[in-house]
N, C-alpha and C positions, 0 to 999 in steps of 0.2 A: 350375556348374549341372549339366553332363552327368553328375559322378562322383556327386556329389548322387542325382541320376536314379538311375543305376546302382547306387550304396548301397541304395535304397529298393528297389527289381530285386530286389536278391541276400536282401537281409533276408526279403522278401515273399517268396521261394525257402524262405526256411532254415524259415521261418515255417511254410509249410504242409506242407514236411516235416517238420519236426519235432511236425505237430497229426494227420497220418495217423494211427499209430498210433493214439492218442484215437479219432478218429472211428470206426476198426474195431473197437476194442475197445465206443464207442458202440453201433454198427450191431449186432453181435452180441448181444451185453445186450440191444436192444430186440427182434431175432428171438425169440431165446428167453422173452422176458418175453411176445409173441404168440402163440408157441406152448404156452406155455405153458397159457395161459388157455384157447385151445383146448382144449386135453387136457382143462382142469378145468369146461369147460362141462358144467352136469346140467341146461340144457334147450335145447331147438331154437333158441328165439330167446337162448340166451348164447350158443349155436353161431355161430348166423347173424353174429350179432355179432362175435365173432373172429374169423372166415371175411372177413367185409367190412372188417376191420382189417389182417387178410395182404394180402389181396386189395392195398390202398392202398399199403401199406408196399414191395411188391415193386414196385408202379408206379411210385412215390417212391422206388426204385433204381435208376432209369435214371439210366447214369453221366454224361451231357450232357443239356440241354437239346433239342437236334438228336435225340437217341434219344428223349429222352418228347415232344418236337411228332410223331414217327412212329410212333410206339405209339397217341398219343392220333390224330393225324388217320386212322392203318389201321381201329382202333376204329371211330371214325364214318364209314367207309367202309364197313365190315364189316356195320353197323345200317344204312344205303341199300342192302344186299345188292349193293355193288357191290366183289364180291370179289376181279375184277381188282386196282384201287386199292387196296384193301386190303392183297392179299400184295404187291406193290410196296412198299406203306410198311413192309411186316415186314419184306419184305428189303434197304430202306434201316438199318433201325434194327442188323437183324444183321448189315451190314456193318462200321457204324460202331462197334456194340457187340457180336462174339462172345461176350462172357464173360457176356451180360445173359441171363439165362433169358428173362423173360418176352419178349424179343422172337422167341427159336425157340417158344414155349409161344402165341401169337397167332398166329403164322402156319399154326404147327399147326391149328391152328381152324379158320382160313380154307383151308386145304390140307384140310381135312377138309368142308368144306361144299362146296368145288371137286370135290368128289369123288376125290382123289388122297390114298388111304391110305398111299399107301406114302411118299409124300413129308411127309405128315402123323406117321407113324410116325417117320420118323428126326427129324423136328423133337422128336417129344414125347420121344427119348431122348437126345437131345443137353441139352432142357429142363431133364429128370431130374437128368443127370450133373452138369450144374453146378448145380442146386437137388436134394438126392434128396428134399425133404420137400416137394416141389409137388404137392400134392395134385389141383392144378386139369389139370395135365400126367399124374398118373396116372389118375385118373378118364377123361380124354379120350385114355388110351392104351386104356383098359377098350372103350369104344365105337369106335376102331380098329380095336382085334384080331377086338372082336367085329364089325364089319362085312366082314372077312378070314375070318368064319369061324374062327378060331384064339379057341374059347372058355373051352378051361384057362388058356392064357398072359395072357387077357384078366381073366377070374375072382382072374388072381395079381396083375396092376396093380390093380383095384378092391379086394383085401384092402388092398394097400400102402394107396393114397387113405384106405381108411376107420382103417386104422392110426394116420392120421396124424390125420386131421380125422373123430374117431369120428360128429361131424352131418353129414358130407357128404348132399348130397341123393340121390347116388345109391347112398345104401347099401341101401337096401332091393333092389336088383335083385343083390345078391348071395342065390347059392342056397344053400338051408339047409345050415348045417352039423352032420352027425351023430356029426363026430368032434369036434367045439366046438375045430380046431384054428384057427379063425380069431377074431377081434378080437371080442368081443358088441357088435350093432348095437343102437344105439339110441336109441332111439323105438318099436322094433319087438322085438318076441319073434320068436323062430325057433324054426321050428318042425319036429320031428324027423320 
């Protein structure tokens, strides 16, 4: 019975290594088929629509269950505006999980309504480096910077954001461009 046991052990071993691969090659396929559609949105609401399909798909990345219960319970801590409990459960999740963006990209948030940009700031570029196409991390680097006062470097994270998710909601708060070196925003004409 024991080696029985232990057969079924090691197989179930061999098993889900040898289904990794699949699953990344999975995982990937489906980012890009998101972002895709992104890119190919021609109006606000295909926008919105993609946007709230990343949004799910990065949440649905949290690599244990124990990281998305502390994603998801910081979240509803976050919406009780009880920020304390909130960044606690960010920083249970990014202990458990460093490699998970959206756990530095939340606490960000809550580091940023705490009023601590600078703690806020290194959350959203830590977010970046292990996701660069988080829009939702560059966008909330854009209101960072700009609450630092640092309004060129902030103007270059909200190009990035809207590069990436040309609906972003806050593309309009970029300033016109006269040398049209940046991404055409749209919904909106700019205006020279």
């Amino acid at each position: 019975m024991l080696d029985r046991r232990r057969f079924l052990i090691t197989a179930t071993g061999f098993l889900s290594i040898a289904a990794a691969p699949s699953v990344r090659a999975e995982t990937s396929s489906e980012r890009a088929r998101l972002f895709a559609a992104l890119k190919a949105a021609e109006t606000e609401r295909e926008g919105r629509l993609a946007e709230s399909a990343i949004w799910q798909w990065w949440f649905d990345q949290a690599p244990t269950i124990d990281v998305h219960e502390a994603i998801d319970f910081g979240m509803k801590r976050r919406s009780s505006y009880d920020y304390e409990a909130a960044e606690e459960a960010f920083d249970k999740a990014i202990d458990l999980a460093p490699q998970y963006a959206e756990g530095w990209n939340q606490r960000a948030f809550v580091r940023f309504l705490r009023d601590n940009p600078d703690g806020a700031l290194s959350d959203l570029e830590k977010a970046v480096a292990l996701e660069p196409d988080h829009f939702g991390a560059w966008s909330g680097m854009y209101h960072v910077l700009m609450r630092m006062g640092r309004t060129e470097v902030a103007v270059s994270a909200l190009t990035r954001a809207v590069t990436i998710h040309p609906w972003i909601q806050e593309r309009g708060l970029l300033p016109p461009d006269p040398d049209a070196k940046r991404p055409v925003v749209k919904g909106k004409q700019q205006e020279l």
